[in-house]
C-alpha positions in Angstrom: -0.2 -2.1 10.8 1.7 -5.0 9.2 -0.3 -5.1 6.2 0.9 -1.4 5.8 4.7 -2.2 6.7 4.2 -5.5 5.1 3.4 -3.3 1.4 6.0 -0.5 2.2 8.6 -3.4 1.6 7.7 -5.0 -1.2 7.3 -1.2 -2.6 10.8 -1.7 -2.2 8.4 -3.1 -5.8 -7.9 -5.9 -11.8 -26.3 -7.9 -18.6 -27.4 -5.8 -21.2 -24.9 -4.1 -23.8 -24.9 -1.8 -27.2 -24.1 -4.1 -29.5 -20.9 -3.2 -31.4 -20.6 -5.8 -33.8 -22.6 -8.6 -35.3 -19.8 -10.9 -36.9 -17.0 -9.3 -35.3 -13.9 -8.2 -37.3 -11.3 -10.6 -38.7 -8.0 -10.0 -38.1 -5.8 -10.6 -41.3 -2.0 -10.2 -40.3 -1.2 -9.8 -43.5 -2.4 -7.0 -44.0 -0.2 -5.4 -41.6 1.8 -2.5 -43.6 5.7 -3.7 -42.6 7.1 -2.3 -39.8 10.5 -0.4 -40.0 12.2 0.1 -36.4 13.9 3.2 -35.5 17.4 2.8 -36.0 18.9 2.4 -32.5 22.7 3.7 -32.0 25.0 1.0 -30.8 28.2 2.6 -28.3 31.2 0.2 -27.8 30.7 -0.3 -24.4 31.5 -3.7 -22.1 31.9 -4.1 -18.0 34.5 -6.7 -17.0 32.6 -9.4 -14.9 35.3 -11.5 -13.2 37.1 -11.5 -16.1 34.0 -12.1 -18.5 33.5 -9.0 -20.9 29.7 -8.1 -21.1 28.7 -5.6 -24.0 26.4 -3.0 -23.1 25.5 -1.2 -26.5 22.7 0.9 -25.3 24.0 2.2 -22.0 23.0 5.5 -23.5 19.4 4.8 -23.1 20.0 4.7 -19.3 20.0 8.3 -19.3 16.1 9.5 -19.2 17.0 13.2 -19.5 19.2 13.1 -22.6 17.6 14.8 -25.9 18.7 11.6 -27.7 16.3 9.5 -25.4 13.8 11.6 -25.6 14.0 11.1 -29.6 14.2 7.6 -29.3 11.1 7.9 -27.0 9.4 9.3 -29.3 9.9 7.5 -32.5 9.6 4.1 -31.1 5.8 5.1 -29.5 4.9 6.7 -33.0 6.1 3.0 -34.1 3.7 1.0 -31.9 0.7 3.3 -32.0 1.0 3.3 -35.9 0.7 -0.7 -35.2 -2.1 -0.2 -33.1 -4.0 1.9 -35.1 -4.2 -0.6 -38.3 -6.0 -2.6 -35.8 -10.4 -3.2 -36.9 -11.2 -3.6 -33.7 -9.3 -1.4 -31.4 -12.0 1.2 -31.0 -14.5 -0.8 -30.0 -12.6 -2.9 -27.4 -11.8 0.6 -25.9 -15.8 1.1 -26.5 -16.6 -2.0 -24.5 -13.9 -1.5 -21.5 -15.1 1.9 -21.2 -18.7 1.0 -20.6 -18.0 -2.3 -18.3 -15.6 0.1 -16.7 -18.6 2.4 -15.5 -20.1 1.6 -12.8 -19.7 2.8 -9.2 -16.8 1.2 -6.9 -16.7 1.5 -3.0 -13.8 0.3 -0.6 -14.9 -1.0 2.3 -15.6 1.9 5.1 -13.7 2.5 8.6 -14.4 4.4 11.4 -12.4 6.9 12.8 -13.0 9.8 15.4 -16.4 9.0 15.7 -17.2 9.1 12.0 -16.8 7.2 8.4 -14.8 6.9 5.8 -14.8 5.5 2.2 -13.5 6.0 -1.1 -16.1 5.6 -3.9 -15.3 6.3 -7.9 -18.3 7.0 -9.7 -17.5 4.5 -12.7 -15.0 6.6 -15.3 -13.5 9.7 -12.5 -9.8 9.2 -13.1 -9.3 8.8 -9.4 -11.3 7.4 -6.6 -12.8 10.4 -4.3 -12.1 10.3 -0.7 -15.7 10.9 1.9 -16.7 11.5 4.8 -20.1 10.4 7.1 -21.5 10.9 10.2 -23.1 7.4 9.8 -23.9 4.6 7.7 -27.2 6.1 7.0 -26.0 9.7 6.7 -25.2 11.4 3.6 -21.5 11.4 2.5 -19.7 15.0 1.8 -16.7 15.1 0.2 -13.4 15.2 2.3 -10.8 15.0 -0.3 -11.0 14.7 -4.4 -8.1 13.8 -5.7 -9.3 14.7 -9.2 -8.1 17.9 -8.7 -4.7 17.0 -7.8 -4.0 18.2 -11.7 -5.7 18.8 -14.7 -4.9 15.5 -16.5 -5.8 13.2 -13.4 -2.2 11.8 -12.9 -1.9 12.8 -9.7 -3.4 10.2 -6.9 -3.8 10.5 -3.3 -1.1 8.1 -2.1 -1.5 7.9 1.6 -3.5 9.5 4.5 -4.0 9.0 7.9 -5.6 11.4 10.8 -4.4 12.5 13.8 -5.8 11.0 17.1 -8.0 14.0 18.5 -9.9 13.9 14.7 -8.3 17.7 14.1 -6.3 16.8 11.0 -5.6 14.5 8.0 -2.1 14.3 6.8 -1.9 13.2 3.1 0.7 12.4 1.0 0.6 12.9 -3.5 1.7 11.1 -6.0 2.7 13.0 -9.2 2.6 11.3 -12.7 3.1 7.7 -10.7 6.1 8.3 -9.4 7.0 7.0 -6.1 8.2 10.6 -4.2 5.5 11.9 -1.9 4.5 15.2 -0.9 2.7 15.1 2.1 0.1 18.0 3.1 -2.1 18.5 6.4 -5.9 19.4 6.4 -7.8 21.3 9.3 -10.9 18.5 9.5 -12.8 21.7 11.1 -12.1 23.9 7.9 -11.5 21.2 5.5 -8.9 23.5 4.4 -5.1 22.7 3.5 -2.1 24.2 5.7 0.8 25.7 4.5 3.0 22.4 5.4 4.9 20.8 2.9 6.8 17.7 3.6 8.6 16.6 0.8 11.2 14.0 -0.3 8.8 11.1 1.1 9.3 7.4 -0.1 8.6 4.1 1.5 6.6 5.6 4.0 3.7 6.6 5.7 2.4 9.4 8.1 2.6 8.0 11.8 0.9 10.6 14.0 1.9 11.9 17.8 0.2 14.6 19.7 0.6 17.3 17.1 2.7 16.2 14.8 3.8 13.0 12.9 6.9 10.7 12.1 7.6 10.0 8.0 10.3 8.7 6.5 12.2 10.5 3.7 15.6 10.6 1.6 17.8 14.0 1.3 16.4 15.6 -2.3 17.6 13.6 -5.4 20.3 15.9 -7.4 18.2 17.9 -9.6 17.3 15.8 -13.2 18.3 12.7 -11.5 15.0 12.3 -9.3 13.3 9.1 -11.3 16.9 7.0 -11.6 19.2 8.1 -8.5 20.5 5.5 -6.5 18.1 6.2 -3.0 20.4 5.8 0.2 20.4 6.9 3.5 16.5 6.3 4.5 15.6 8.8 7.2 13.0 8.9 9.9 11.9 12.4 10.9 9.2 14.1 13.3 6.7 17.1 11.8 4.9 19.2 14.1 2.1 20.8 12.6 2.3 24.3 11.6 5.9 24.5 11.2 8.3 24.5 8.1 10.1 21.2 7.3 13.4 23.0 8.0 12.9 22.5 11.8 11.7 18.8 11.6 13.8 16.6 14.2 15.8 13.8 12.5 14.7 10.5 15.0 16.6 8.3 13.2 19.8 7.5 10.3 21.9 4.7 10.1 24.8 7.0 8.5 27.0 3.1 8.2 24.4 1.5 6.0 23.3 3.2 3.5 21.3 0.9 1.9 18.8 0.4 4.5 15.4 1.8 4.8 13.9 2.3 8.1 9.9 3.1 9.2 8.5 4.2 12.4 5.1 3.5 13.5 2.9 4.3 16.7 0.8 1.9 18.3 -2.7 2.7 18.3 -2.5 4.2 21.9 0.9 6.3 21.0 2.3 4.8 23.5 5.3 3.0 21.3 7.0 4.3 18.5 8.3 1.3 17.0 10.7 1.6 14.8 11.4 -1.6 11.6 14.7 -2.1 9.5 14.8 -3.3 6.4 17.9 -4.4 3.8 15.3 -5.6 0.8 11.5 -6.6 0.4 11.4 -9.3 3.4 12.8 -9.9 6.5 13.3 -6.8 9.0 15.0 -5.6 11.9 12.9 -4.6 15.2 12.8 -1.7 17.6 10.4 -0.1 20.3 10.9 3.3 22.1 8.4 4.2 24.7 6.9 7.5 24.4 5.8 7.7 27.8 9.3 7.4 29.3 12.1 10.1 28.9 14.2 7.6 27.0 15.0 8.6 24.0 16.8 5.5 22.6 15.0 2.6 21.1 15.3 -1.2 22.4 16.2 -3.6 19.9 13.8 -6.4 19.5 15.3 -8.1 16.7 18.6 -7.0 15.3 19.1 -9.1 12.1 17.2 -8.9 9.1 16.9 -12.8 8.7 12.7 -13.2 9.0 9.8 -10.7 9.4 8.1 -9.4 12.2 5.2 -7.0 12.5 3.2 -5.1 15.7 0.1 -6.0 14.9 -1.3 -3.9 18.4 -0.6 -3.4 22.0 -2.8 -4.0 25.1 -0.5 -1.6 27.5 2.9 -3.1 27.6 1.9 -6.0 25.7 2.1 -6.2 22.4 1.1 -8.6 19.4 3.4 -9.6 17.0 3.3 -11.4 13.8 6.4 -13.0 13.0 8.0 -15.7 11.1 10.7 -16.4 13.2 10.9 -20.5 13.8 7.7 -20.3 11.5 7.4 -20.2 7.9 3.6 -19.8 8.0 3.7 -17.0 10.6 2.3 -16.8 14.5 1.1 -14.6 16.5 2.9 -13.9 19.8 2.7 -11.9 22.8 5.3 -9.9 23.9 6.2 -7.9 27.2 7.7 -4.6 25.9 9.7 -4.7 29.5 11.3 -7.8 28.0 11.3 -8.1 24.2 13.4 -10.0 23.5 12.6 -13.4 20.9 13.1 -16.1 23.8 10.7 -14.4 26.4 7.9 -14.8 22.8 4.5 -16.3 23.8 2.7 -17.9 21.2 -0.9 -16.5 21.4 -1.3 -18.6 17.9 1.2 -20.8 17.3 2.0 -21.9 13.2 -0.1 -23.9 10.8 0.3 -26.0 8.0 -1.3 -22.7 6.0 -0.2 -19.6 6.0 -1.2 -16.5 8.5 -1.5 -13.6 6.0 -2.9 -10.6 8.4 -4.1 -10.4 11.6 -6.6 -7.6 12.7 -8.1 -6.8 15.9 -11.8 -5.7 16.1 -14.6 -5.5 19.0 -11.7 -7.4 21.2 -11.1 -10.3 19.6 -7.9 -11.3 17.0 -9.8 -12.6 13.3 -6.7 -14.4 11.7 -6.9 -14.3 7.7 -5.1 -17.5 6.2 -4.7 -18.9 2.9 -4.8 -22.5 1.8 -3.9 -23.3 -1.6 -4.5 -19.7 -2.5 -7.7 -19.4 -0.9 -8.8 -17.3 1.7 -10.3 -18.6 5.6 -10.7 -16.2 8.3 -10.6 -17.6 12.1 -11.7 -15.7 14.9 -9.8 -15.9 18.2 -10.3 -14.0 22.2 -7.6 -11.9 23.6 -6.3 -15.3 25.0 -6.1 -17.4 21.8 -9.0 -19.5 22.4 -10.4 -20.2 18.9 -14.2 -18.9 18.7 -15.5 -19.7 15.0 -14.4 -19.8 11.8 -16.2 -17.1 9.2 -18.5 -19.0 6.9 -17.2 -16.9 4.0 -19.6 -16.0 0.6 -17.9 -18.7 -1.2 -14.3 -19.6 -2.3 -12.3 -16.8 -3.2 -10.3 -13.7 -1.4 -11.2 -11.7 1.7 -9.4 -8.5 0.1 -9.7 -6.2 2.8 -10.7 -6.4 6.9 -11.3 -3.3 8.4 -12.3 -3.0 12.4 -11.0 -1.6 15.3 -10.3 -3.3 18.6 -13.2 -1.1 20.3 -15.7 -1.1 17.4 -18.5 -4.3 17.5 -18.8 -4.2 14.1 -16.4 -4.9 11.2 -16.3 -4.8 7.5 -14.9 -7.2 5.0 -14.5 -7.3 1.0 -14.7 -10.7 -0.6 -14.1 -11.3 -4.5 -13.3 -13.8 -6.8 -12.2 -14.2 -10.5 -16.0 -14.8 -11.4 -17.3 -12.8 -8.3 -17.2 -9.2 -8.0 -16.0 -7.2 -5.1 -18.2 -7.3 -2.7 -18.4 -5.3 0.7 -20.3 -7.0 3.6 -20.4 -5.6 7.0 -20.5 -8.2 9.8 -21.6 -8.6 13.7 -17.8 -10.1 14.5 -19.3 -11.2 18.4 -22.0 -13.2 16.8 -20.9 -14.1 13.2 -23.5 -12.6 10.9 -23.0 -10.7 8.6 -24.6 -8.9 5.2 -24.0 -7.2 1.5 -22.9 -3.9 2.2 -21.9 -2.3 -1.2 -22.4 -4.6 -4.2 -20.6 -4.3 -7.4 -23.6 -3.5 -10.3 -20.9 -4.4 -12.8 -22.1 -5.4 -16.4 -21.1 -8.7 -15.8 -23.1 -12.1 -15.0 -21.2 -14.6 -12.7 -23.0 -17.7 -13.3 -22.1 -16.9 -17.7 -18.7 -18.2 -16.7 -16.5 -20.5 -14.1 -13.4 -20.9 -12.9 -11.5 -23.8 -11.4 -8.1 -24.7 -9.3 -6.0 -27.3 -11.2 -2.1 -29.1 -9.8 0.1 -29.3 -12.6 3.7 -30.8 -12.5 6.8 -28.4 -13.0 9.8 -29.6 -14.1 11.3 -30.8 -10.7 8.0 -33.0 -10.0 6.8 -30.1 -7.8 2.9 -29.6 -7.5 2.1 -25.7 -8.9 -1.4 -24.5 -8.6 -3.2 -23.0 -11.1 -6.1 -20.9 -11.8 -8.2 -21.0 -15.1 -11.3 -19.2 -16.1 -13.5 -19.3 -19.1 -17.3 -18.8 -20.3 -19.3 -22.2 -18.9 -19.4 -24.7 -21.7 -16.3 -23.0 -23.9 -15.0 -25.9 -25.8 -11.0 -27.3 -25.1 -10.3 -28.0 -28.9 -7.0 -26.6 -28.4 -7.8 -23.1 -30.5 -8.9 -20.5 -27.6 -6.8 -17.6 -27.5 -5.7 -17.5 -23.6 -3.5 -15.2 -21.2 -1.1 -16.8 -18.9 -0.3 -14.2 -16.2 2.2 -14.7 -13.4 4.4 -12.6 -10.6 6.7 -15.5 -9.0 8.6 -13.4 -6.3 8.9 -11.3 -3.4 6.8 -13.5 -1.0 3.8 -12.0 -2.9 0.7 -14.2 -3.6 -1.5 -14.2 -6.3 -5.2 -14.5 -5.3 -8.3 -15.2 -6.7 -9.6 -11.2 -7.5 -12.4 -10.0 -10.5 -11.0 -7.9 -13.0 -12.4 -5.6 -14.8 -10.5 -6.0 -17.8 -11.1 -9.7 -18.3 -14.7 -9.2 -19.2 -13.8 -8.4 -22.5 -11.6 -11.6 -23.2 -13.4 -13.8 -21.3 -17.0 -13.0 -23.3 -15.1 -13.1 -26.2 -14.1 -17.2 -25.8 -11.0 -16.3 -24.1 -9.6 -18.2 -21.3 -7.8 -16.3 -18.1 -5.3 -18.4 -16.3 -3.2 -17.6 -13.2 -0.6 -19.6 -12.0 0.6 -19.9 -8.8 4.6 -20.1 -9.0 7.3 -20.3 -6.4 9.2 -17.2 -5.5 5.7 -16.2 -4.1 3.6 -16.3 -0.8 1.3 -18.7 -1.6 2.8 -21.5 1.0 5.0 -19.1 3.1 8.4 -18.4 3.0 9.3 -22.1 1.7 7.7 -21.3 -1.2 9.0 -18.1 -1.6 12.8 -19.2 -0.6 12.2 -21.7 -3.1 12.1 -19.2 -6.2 15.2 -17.1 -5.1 18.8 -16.3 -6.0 20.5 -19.2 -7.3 16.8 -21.3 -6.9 15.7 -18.5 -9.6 15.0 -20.5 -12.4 12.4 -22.6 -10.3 10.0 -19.8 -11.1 10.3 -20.0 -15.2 10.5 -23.6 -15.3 7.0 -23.2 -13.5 5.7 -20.9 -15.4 7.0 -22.6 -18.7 5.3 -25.8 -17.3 2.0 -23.8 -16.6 2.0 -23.1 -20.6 2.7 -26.4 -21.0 -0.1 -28.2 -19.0 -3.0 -25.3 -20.6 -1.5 -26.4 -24.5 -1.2 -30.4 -23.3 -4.8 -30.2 -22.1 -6.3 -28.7 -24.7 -7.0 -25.3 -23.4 -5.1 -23.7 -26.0 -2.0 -23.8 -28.6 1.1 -22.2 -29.2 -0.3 -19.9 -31.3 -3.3 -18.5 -28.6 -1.3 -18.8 -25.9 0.0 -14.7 -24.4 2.4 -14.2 -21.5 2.0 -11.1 -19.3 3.7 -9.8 -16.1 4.5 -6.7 -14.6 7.9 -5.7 -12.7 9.5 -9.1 -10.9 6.5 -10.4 -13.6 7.7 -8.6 -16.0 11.4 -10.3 -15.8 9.2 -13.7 -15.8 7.9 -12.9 -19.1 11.4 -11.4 -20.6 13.5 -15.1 -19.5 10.6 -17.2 -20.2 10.1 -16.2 -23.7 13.9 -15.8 -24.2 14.6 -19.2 -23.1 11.1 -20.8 -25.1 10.2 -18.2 -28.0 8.5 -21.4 -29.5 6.3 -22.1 -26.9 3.9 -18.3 -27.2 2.8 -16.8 -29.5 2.3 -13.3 -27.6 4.6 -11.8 -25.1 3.7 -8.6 -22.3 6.3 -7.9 -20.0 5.5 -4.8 -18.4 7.7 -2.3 -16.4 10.0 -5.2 -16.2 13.1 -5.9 -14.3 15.2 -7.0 -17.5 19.0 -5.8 -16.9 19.7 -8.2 -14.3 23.3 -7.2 -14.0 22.8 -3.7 -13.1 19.5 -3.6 -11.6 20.3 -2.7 -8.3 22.5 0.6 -9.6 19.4 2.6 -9.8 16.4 4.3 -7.3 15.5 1.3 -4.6 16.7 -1.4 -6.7 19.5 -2.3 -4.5 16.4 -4.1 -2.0 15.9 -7.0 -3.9 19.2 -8.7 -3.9 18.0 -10.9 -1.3 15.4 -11.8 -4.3 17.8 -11.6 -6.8 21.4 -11.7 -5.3 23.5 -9.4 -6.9 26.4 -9.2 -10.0 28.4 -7.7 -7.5 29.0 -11.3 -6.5 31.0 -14.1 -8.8 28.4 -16.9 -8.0 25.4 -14.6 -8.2 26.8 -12.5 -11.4 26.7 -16.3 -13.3 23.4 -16.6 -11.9 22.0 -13.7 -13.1 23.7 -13.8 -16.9 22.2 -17.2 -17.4 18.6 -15.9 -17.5 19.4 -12.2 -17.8 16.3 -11.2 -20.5 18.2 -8.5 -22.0 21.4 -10.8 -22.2 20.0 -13.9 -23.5 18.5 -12.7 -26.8 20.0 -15.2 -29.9 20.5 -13.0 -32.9 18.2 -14.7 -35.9 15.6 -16.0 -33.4 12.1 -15.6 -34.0 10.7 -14.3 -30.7 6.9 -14.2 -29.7 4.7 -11.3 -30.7 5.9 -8.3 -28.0 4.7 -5.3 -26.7 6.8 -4.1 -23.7 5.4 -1.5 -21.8 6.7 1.0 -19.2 6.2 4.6 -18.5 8.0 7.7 -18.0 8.2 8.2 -14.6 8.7 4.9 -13.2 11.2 5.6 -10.4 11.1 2.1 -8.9 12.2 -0.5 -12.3 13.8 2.5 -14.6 12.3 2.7 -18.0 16.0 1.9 -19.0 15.2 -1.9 -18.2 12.7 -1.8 -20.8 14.5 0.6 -23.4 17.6 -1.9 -23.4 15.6 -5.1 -23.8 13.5 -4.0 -26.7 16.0 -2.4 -28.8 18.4 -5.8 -28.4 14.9 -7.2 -29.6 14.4 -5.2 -32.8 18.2 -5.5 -33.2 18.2 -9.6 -32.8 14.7 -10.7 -33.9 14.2 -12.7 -36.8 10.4 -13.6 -38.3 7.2 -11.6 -38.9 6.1 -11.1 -35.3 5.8 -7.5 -34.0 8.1 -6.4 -31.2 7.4 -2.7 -30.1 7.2 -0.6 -27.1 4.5 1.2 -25.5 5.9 4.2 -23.6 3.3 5.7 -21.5 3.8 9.3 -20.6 3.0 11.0 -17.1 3.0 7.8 -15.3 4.8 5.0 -13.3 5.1 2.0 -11.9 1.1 1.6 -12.2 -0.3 2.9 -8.9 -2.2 6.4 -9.3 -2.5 5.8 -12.9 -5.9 7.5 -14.1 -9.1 5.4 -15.5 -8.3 6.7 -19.1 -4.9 5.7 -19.0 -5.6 2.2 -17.4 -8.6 1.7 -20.3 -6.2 2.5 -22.9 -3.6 0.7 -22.0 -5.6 -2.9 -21.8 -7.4 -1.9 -25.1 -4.0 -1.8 -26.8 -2.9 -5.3 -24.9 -6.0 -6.9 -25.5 -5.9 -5.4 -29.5 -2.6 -6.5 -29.6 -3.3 -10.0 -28.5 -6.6 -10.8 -30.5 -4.4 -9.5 -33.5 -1.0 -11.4 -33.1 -3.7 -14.7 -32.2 -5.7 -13.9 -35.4 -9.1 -13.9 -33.4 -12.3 -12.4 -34.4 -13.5 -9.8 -31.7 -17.6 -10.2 -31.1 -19.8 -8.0 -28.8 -23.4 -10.0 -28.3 -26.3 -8.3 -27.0 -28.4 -10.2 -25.0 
């Protein structure tokens, strides 16, 4: 449960082949045919910030259903793919990602109701398929395809979960990527789909209880304004099954705070509803109801908003909780629902010096998933705390996913690692053993390449880990092309993970680096407090200093080095290569948070002040203008190669963000490096995005980057 609540906040914001070419194909930028930018209309337009005037020329563009963005739309994506098109080599590194990208994926299987369930994509279906089996040996039938969502495969099966007597699965859609769900009920008898329709859904998931279920939802958007309205008043609701939406039963609105979001959950047993509060992505109020009683009031737990606290599961009236609360790096305690309160807490297991990232509970006993210095380690406790064993894990990497149940013997794990595909093991958690499951039979050989953990010194002396990888035996000469990615916020942590898209950079010399910078989880909230508000510009000077240490060290140079992030990443890219367009040569900031002053004025943005802090705020507002990307580019500078991308239907950073930034770009920039805009139609933030939309997109990044590095793209056959 926590790793669910724990996501719905930060919502609140990867041997033998055709050979395609012998000697590869040089890329001569000057060639490139010169590129004219649409002309972008200026409007005289300025806010008064505590008496400091800030001009906002292209306020228009913050209107996604005018004709005139649409136009602009338009014209600057027949801009970029004209770009993209004069590239040799495009083809055939969408060629190559196609055929790596082929292969069958599995996620790791659970059992419910007495059967199982997995999602498996046969190698190029636009979204993952949803089955069903009686057991492990059984064959699988189709329960859900999501493929047939809609013709173009942009819609994606968001969330699910079944009811507890195994008649029904409640599902919710996602259309084009936005973040609205609808949410639909199927008879698991019939396989067929009700007539309920839930609608309005964000944030959220489906909770069930007897013959219905609680979701949370906001009152419908005003009609054209559904991907940028400002989302208030979060609402919990009950739906009993067979009825109209109409007659759901409001269970809970805070009608004084509009900017809250509240979720309800029920323990495994439905015998709590417990009900979390939040004000942004961390830290959460806490409430439990019990459904057995006649009350129909909940009992505050926690009240503030200051740390974050999670029911991880309940044994009767005594429940687990994971909480930060006098611990940075997260306990476990026990808790007496009779008296809930934080002083009458039990630690079951107490802190560490590493962090506690999940706890699940499987054949009666706790397994407790840490990370040290970015690595995973999963410990294995009884009921009581006692520690049992520690998992001897397949090597060092990232235990992705544990799923068990606290009656079920056996358990199933993924494990993966930048040179490691994902893997899927299933394991005996009462004796320890366990073996491959699924493998990944990805056109990729592990022991071709290796990756390594290096400590490199920000600005401020502080010690930021780092992640490279690169083909065994690559030579540091300075001259390979590499891609710096980083995310730096929201408590999230960047782990070790195989993607599929780096095969095609990494066999062609490229080096993959990943660096570790404040604002995230990696050492608990420390680390993460470290990288906020007025601490902001902790999290560039790391990732600057990252660049740094890879060009000192003879990884690479200013001219191979590429900068990518998405969303809080994508602001890392926007004020790092504002503040040091000298030091890369490429920039990627996708779906980015680049308007710092009026971020939080659309859709949920408003939840990451305590990330952010706010303009609204004479301290903060300062703050904010200082490393502001789309108010610190210097007319006549020569900024980095740039390709921002963002999609239509991105109702969580508005495609505004990235409409402002780029046209100040075009407006400001001064030398002979590209800066366009990819504007990706029918999608969103990035989840649900189709396999054909995901390969082209990275075949236009990874065109763009060989290009702008002048690289030669090879594909060697064995």
């Amino acid at each position: 449960m926590k790793i669910v609540v724990k996501i719905i906040m930060v919502l609140l914001i990867f041997s033998g082949c055709n050979e395609l070419s012998d000697q590869g194909s040089k890329a001569n930028l000057n060639t490139s045919p010169e590129i004219v930018y649409p002309e972008t209309n200026k409007v005289d337009h300025a806010d008064d910030y505590f008496g400091t005037k800030v001009n906002d020329p292209y306020r228009w563009l913050e209107d996604d259903n005018s004709e005139e963005t649409a136009a602009w739309v338009t014209e600057q994506n027949n801009v970029t793919y004209d770009y993209l098109e004069n590239i040799p080599y495009r083809e055939a590194i969408k060629e190559r990602l196609t055929s790596v990208w082929n292969y069958e994926r599995y996620s790791a299987p659970f059992r419910k109701n007495g059967k199982y369930y997995f999602f498996k994509n046969d190698g190029l279906q636009n979204q993952s398929v949803f089955y069903e089996q009686e057991n492990l040996e059984a064959n699988p039938s189709v329960l859900l395809d999501p493929n047939t969502f809609s013709e173009d495969g942009t819609s994606s099966l968001a969330m699910y979960s079944f009811s507890k007597d195994g008649k029904y699965l409640a599902y919710g859609i996602a259309e084009r990527g936005s973040d609205w769900r609808t949410g639909h009920i199927m008879r698991l008898d019939k396989k067929g789909t009700m007539t309920d329709r839930v609608e309005w859904m964000k944030f959220t998931s489906f909770s069930w209880y007897k013959d219905g279920f609680f979701y949370s939802r906001y009152n419908a958007p005003e009609e054209g304004s559904e991907y940028s309205q400002k989302n208030e008043f979060h609402q919990v609701y009950y739906h009993k099954v067979g009825t109209d939406q109409s007659e759901d039963e409001l269970i809970f609105i805070d009608r004084n705070h509009p900017e809250r979001n509240f979720y309800a959950y029920t323990t495994e047993d439905e015998r709590y509803l417990v009900l979390y509060g939040s004000e942004s992505t961390s830290g959460n109020a806490l409430f439990i109801r019990d459904l057995d009683s006649k009350e129909t009031s909940f009992t505050p737990v926690i009240e503030n908003f200051d740390n974050d606290s999670y029911v991880i599961q309940n044994f009767g009236s005594k429940l687990l909780i994971q909480t930060n609360i006098d611990a940075p790096n997260m306990r476990l305690v026990t808790v007496d629902a009779s008296n809930p309160e934080p002083e009458n807490w039990k630690d079951l297991i107490p802190e560490t010096e590493n962090v506690l990232e999940s706890v699940t509970v499987a054949d009666g006993k706790i397994i407790a998933k840490y990370i040290k210095d970015v690595k995973s380690y999963v410990r294995i406790f009884d009921l009581e705390g006692k520690h049992l064993y520690d998992l001897d894990l397949p090597g060092v990497g990232n235990v992705t996913a544990i799923k068990g149940s606290k009656e079920d013997s056996e358990a199933f794990f993924t494990f993966t690692s930048f040179t490691f595909p994902s893997t899927i093991y299933k394991w005996d958690v009462a004796g320890g053993e366990y073996d491959i499951f699924k493998s990944s039979q990805v056109d990729f050989n592990p022991e071709d390449y290796e990756s390594r953990q290096v400590f490199y010194t920000s600005s401020d002396g502080t010690k930021v880990p780092m992640f490279i990888t690169h083909k065994k035996g690559l030579e540091m000469d300075g001259n390979n092309p590499t891609y710096l990615y980083g995310y730096g916020g929201f408590n999230i942590s960047l782990k070790p993970g195989f993607k599929i898209s780096n095969i095609v950079l990494l066999e062609n010399g490229g080096i993959y680096a990943v660096a570790n910078i404040r604002g995230g989880g990696e050492y608990g909230e420390k680390w993460h407090k470290a990288g906020t508000k007025l601490q902001k510009q902790n999290v560039f000077n790391d990732f600057i200093a990252a660049a740094e240490y890879l060009i000192d060290n003879k990884y690479t140079s200013k001219e191979k080095l590429a900068i990518s992030g998405g969303s809080n990443g994508g602001l890392l890219v926007g004020a790092c290569m504002t503040q040091r367009p000298d030091l890369f040569k490429v920039a990627f900031p996708a779906v980015g948070v680049l308007d710092m002053l009026r971020y939080h004025k659309f859709t949920i943005g408003w939840a990451w002040e305590t990330d952010y802090g706010s303009s609204d705020d004479s301290t903060q507002f300062n703050n904010l203008l200082s490393y502001s990307p789309l108010h610190n580019i210097k007319e006549g500078t020569a900024y980095p190669a740039t390709m921002v991308t963002t999609a239509d239907h991105d109702d969580r950073v508005v495609p505004a963000h990235s409409f402002k930034f780029i046209s100040e770009l075009q407006s400001k920039h001064d030398g002979p490096n590209p800066v366009l805009i990819r504007i990706e139609t029918s999608a969103g933030h990035g989840a649900g995005k189709s396999t054909e939309q995901r390969i082209n997109e990275i075949a236009d990044k990874l065109s763009f980057f060989f290009y702008n590095t002048n690289e030669d793209v090879k594909y060697l056959n064995d």
